[in-house]
C-alpha positions in Angstrom: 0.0 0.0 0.0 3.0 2.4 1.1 4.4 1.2 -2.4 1.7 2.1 -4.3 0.9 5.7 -2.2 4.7 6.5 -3.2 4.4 5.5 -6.6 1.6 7.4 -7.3 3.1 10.7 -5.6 5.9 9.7 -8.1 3.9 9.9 -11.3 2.5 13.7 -9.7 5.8 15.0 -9.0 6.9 14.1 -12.8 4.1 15.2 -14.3 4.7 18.6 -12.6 8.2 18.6 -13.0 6.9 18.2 -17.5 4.3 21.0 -16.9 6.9 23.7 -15.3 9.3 22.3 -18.1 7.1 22.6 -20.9 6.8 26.8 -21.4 10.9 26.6 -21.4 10.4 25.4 -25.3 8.3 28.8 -26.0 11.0 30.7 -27.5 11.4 33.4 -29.7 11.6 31.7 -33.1 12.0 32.8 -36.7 10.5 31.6 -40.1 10.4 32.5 -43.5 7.0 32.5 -45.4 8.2 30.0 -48.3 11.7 29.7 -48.5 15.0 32.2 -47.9 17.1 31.4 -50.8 20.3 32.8 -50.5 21.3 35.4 -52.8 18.0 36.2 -52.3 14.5 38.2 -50.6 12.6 37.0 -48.2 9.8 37.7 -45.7 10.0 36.2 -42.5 7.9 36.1 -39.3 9.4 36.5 -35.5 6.9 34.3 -33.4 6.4 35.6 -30.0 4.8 33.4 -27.5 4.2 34.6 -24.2 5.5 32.3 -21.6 4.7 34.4 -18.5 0.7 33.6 -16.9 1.0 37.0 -14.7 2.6 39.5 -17.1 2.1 40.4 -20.9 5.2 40.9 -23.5 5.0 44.3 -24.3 8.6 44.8 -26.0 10.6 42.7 -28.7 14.5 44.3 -29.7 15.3 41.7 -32.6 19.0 42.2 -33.6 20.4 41.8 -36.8 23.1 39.6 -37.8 26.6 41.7 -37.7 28.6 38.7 -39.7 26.1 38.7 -42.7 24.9 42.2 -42.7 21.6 43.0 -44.2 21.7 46.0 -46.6 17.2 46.4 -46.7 15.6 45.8 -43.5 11.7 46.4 -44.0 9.3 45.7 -41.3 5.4 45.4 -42.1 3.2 47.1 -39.3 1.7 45.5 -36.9 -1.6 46.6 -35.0 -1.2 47.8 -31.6 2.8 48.1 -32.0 4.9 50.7 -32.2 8.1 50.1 -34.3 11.7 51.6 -34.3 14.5 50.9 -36.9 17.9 51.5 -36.1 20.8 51.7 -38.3 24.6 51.9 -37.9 27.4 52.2 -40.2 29.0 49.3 -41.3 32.5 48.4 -41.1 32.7 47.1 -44.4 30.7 48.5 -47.5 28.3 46.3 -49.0 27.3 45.8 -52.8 23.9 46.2 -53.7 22.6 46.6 -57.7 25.5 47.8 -58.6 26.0 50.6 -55.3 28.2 50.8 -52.1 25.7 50.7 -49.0 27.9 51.9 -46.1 25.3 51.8 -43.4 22.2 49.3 -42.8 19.8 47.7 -39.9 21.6 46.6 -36.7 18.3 46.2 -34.8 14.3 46.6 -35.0 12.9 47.2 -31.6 8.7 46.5 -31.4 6.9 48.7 -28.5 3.1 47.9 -27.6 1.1 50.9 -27.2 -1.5 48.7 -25.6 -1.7 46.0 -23.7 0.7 43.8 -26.0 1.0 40.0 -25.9 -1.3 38.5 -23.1 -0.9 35.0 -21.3 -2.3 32.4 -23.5 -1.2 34.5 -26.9 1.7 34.6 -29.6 1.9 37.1 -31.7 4.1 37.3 -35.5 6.4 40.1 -36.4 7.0 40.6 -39.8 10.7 41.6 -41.8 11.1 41.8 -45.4 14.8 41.2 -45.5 17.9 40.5 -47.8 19.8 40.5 -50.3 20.2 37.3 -48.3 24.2 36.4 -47.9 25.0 32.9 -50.0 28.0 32.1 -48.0 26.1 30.5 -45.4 23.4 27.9 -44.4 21.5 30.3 -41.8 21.4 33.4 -39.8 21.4 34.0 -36.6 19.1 36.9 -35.0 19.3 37.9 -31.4 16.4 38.7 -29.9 14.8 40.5 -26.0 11.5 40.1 -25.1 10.4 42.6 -22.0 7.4 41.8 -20.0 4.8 44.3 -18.2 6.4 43.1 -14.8 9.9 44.3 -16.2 10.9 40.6 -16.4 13.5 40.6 -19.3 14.0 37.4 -21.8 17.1 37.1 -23.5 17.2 34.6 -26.6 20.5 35.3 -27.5 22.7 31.5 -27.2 23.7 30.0 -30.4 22.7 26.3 -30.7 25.9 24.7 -31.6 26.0 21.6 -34.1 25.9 18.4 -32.1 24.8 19.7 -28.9 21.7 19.9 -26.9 19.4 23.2 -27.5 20.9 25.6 -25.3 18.5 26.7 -22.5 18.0 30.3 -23.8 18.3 29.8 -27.7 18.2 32.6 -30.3 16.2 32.4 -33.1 17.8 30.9 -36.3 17.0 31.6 -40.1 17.4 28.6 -42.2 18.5 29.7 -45.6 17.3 27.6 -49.0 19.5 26.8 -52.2 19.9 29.9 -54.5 16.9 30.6 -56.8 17.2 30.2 -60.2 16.0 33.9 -61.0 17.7 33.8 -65.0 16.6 30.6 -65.8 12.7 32.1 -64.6 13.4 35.5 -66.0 14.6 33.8 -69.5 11.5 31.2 -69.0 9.1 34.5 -68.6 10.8 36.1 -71.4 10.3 33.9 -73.6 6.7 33.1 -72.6 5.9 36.6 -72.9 7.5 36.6 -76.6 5.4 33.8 -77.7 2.0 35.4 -76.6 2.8 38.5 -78.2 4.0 37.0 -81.8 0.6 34.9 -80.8 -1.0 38.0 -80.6 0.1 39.6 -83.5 -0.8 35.9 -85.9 -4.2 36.2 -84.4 -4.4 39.8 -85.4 -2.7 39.6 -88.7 -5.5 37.0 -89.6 -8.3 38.8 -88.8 -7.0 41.7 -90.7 -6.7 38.8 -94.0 -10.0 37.7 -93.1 -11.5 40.6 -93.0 -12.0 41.4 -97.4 -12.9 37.8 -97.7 -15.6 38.1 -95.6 -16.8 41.6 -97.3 -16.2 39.0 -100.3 -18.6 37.3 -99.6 -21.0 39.8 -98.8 -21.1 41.0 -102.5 -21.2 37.8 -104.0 -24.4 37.3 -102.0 -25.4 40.8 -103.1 -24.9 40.0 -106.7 -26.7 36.3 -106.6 -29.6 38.5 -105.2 -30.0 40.9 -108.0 -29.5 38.4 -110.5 -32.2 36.2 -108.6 -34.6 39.6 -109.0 -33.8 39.8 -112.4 -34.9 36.6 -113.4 -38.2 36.8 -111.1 -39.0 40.1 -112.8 -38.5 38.5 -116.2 -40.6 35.7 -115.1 -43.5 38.2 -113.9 -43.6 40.2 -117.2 -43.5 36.5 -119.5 -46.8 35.5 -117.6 -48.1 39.2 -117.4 -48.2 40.1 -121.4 -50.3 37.1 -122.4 -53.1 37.9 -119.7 -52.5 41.6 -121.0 -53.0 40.0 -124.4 -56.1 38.0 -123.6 -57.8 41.1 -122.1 -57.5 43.4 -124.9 -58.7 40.3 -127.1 -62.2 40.2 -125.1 -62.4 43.8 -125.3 
């Protein structure tokens, strides 16, 4: 019986041991909507969960990679949020379309002007980011998430390959293979090349069809009037002998 009353307050302890555990997986996370090819654009989303059941987040500082710097930084807005973009000069100059971009986005900071993320609630922060770098397989963004109760959360430890997911990780951007974006373009090209010359056929029939039809129209005109003709002729052959026979009686 003592067995079993031990056993039991066993399974309880574990069970609460997994439910304290559990909101420790709730991190600050990142993902692209599609892919992130490198080379590339790409929007992405910072998922926010809000761990806390007494406090609501009410700030998120997400900052940018400083080994693969990101020369556009666009944020979309997001109801109830304030947002602040800062940038710094860069150490290095970056090439973008052909131009030297000496300063870009270190950091985007989110403020709630209301009550923010409640207990029970996630909310998504969008970027539009890139040109995406295409020496590496991912990025790494750093990210702090303030509460209401001034509690501070700071994703900012890099999982390592081959190791356990650190306790506090920051939020990693997994970057796809390069797009193909001449092979589309010369695709598209040629696409829109072929509906144009198959534009211009269609139109350069119609235009050749066009005197054939009015062809046709004064054929059937002349068969008409030659049709009247013969009619008339027909009319006055039967009309002159009942003429005939009429002036005969008189």
């Amino acid at each position: 019986m003592k067995a079993s009353r031990i056993a039991a307050a066993g399974a309880v302890a574990a069970s609460a041991v997994l439910a304290l555990s559990v909101p420790a997986f709730a991190h600050v996370s990142v993902a692209p909507e599609g892919e992130a090819p490198k080379g590339g654009y790409a929007t992405v989303n910072f998922k926010v969960p809000n761990e806390r059941d007494n406090a609501s987040t009410t700030k998120l500082e997400v900052t940018m990679p400083a080994d693969h710097p990101l020369a556009s930084v666009m944020p979309e807005a997001v109801d109830g949020w304030d947002v602040k973009v800062t940038r710094s000069k860069l150490d290095k100059p970056l090439e973008m379309h052909g131009k030297k971009i000496t300063e870009a986005v270190t950091k985007v900071t989110w403020t709630a002007d209301g009550r923010g993320i409640e207990p029970g609630y996630f909310q998504k922060f969008p970027l539009s980011i890139g040109a995406l770098p295409e020496d590496t397989d991912e990025l790494v963004f750093k990210a702090i998430q303030t509460y209401s109760n001034k509690d501070v959360a700071r994703w900012i430890e890099v999982p390592q390959d081959g190791q356990e997911e650190p306790e506090n990780p920051a939020p990693v951007l997994a970057l796809s293979a390069a797009s193909e974006d001449g092979h589309h373009d010369s695709v598209d090209t040629a696409a829109g090349a072929k509906a144009e010359t198959a534009s211009q056929k269609t139109g350069a029939e119609q235009t050749t069809a066009a005197p054939a039809d009015t062809g046709g129209s004064d054929t059937t005109a002349r068969v008409l009037a030659v049709v009247g003709i013969v009619v008339g002729a027909v009319g006055v052959a039967y009309g002159d002998p009942a003429r005939r026979r009429r002036r005969t009686t008189a």
